[in-house]
N, C-alpha and C positions, 0 to 999 in steps of 0.2 A: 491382389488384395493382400495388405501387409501389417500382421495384427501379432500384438502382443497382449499378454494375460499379466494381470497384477495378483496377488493373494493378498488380502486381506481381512486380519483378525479383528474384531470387535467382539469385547465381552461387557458386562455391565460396568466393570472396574476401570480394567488394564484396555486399551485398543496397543494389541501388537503388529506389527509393520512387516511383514516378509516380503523381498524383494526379490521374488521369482520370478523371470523374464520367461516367457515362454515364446520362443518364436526365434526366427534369423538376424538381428540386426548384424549390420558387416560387424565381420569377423575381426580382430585384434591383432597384430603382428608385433615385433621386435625385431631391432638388429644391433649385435654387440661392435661396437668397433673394439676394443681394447681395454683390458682395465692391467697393462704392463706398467705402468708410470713412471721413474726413471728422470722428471721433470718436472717440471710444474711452476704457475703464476697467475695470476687471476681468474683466468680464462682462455677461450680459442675463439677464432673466426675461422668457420669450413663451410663447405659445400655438399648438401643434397639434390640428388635430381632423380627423379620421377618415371623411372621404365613399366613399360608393361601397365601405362593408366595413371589415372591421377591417383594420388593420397592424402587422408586429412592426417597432418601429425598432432598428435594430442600430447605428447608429454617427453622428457628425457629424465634417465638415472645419468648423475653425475659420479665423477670419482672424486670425493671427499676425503681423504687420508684420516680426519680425527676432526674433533670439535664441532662448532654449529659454524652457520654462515647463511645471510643472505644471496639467493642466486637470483640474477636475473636474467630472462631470456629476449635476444632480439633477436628482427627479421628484417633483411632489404627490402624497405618500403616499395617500393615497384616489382619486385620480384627482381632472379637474376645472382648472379653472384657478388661474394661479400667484396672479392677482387676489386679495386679502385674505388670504396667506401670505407678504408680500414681505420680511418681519422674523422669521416665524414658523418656526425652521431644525427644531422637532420636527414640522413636517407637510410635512416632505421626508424623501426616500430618495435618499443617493448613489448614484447605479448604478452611477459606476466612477471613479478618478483615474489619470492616465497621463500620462509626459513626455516631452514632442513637442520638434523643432527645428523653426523658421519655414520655411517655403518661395517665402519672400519676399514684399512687399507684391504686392495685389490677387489673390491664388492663395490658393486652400482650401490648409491643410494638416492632414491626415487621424488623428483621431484616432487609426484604426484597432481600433476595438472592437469586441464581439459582444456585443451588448447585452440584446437579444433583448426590449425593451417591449412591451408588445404594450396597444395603443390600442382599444377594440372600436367596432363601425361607431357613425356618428355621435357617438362622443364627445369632449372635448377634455381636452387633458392636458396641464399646465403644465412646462416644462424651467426648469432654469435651470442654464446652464455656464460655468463661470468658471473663471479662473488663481487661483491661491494669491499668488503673489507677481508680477505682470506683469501687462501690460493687452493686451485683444483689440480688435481695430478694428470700429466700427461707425457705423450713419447713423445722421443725424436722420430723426425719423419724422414723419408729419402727425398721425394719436393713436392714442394707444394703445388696444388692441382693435379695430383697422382692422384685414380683409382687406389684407393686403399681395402675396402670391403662392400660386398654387395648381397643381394638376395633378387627373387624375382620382383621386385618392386622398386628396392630403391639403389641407389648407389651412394657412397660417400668416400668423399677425396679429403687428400689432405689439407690444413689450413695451417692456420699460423697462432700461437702466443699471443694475449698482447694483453697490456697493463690496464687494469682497469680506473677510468671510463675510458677506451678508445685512445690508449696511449703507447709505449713503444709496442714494436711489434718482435716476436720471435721466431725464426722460419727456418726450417720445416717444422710443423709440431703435430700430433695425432691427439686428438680429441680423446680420450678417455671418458667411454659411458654409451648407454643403450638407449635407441631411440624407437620411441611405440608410437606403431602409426595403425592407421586401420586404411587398409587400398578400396579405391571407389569401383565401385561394378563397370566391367568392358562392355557393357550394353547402350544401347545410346541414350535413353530415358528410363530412367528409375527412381522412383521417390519410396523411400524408405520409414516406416515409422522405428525410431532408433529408441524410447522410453517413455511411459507414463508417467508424470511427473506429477501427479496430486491426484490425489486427494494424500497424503501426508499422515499416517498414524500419530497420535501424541503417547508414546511410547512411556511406561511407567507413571502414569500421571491417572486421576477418575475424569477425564476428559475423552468422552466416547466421540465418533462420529457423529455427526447428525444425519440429518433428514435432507439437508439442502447443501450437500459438498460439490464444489468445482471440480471436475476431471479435466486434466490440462495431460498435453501430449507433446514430447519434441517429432519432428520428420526431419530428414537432409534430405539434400538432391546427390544422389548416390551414382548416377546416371552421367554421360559424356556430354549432354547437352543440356541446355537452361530450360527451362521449365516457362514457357511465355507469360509473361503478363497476359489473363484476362481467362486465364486456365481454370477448371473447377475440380476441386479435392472434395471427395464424398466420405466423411468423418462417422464413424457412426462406436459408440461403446455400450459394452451389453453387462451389466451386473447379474451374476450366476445365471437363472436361465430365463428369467426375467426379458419381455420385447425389448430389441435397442434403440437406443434414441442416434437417429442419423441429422449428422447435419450437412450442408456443403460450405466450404470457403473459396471463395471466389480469389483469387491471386493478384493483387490490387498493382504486382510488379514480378520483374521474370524473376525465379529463383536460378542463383547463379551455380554451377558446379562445384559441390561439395557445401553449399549456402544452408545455414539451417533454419529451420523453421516453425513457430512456436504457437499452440493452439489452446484456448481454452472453452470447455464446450457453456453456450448460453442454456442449456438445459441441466438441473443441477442433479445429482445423487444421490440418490437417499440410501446411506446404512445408518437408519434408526435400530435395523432388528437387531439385536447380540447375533454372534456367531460368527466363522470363519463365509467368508465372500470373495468370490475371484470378480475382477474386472476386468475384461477384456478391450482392447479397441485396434479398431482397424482403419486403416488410410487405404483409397482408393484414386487411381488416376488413370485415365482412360487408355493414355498411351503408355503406361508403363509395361517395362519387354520383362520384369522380375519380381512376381510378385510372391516368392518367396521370405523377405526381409518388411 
């Protein structure tokens, strides 16, 4: 059973928002390759790959030396590495573009994305993130496809320069910046509720909660295996001590490793009364081996 707590302020005026997670959702990790620089030009193409279990990566700090810049991040559309797609921009997938201001030389400055990749154990998966119009700092490298830096989850070799979009290439080059990932559970099945995502405070405003709020909830499949089509998740959220309303969601299709998944309960909420209110909810699946998160 995998249950997280929301706090929730409602006063006659103000409705304030705390966003107190109580409970395991997977944990957060990082790994710095380098912020030495020494080089620099649009961006890099490297290589990640997935020890010790699958990973969803959610975001990278880049090395921006000064000014703003749009970054955008890609991924070899079939998974695999960037190796023999270094020109080829229909066998990537942007995952997101965002514009950042520098944080100064030799300091990550943080994308700040929710990217949500997901790597599966043992496999490697080609990035490649660059500016539109500005350059990111990086090393020289001894070669490309070298082990460069690792932790127990991931590994990262070296890549290469290259002009952006998808133009000369520079070799060897080291990526400059930190990649945040969160590692998926070594159990075979686990489904995780990872945040409550509404009911939503209206934060300095006379706009109280009502009587009739939607409680919506994300899950991943945190687990080694898919979750089958035809599976039942038994949802159920309890406002402070109040009976809870349970519902079940029938899996219309398998959820795939690391897949997330998004709920919102048909029975609605009521914080009509003022005062502070915790909301709890919990996900339930029969085979799950981790019902910690």
């Amino acid at each position: 059973m995998n249950t997280i707590t929301k706090r929730l302020g409602r006063t006659l005026l103000v409705v304030a928002l705390a966003l107190g997670l109580a409970g395991t959702a997977a944990a957060q990790f990082s790994l710095t390759t380098t912020y030495a620089a020494g080089n620099g030009q649009s961006g890099n193409m490297f290589d990640i790959k997935a020890i010790g279990g699958g990973v969803v990566i959610n975001s990278f700090d880049v090395h921006l030396a000064s000014g703003s810049a749009t970054v955008e991040v890609w991924a070899v559309t079939a998974g695999g590495s960037y190796v023999g797609n270094e020109a080829n921009m229909s066998a990537w997938t942007m995952l997101s573009s965002t514009s950042i201001t520098s944080a100064g030389t030799g300091v990550g400055t943080p994308l700040s994305l929710t990217l949500g990749h997901v790597i599966a154990p043992g496999q490697i998966q080609g990035f490649y993130v660059t500016t539109t119009a500005s350059t990111l700092q990086y090393t020289n490298g001894s070669a490309a496809g070298a082990l460069f830096v690792s932790d127990t989850f991931l590994e990262f070799y070296e890549g290469v320069g290259v002009a952006y979009p998808f133009g000369g290439l520079f070799t060897p080059r080291v990526w400059n910046g930190t990649i945040h990932y969160a590692p998926l559970s070594s159990v075979a099945d686990d489904m995780a509720l990872t945040a409550i995502t509404g009911p939503v405070g209206q934060s300095l405003t006379c706009t109280p909660l009502s009587a009739a709020e939607t409680v919506s909830i994300e899950m991943r499949n945190w687990g080694m295996n898919p979750i089958p089509a035809g599976s039942t998740l038994i949802l159920n959220y309890q406002i402070d001590a109040n009976a809870p309303v349970t519902e079940a969601l029938l899996l219309p299709a398998a959820v795939s490793l690391g897949q997330l998944v998004t709920y919102s309960f048909a029975t609605p909420a009521d914080f009509s009364i003022p005062g502070p209110h915790n909301l709890t909810a919990t996900v339930s699946y029969a085979a799950d081996l981790d019902p910690s998160n």
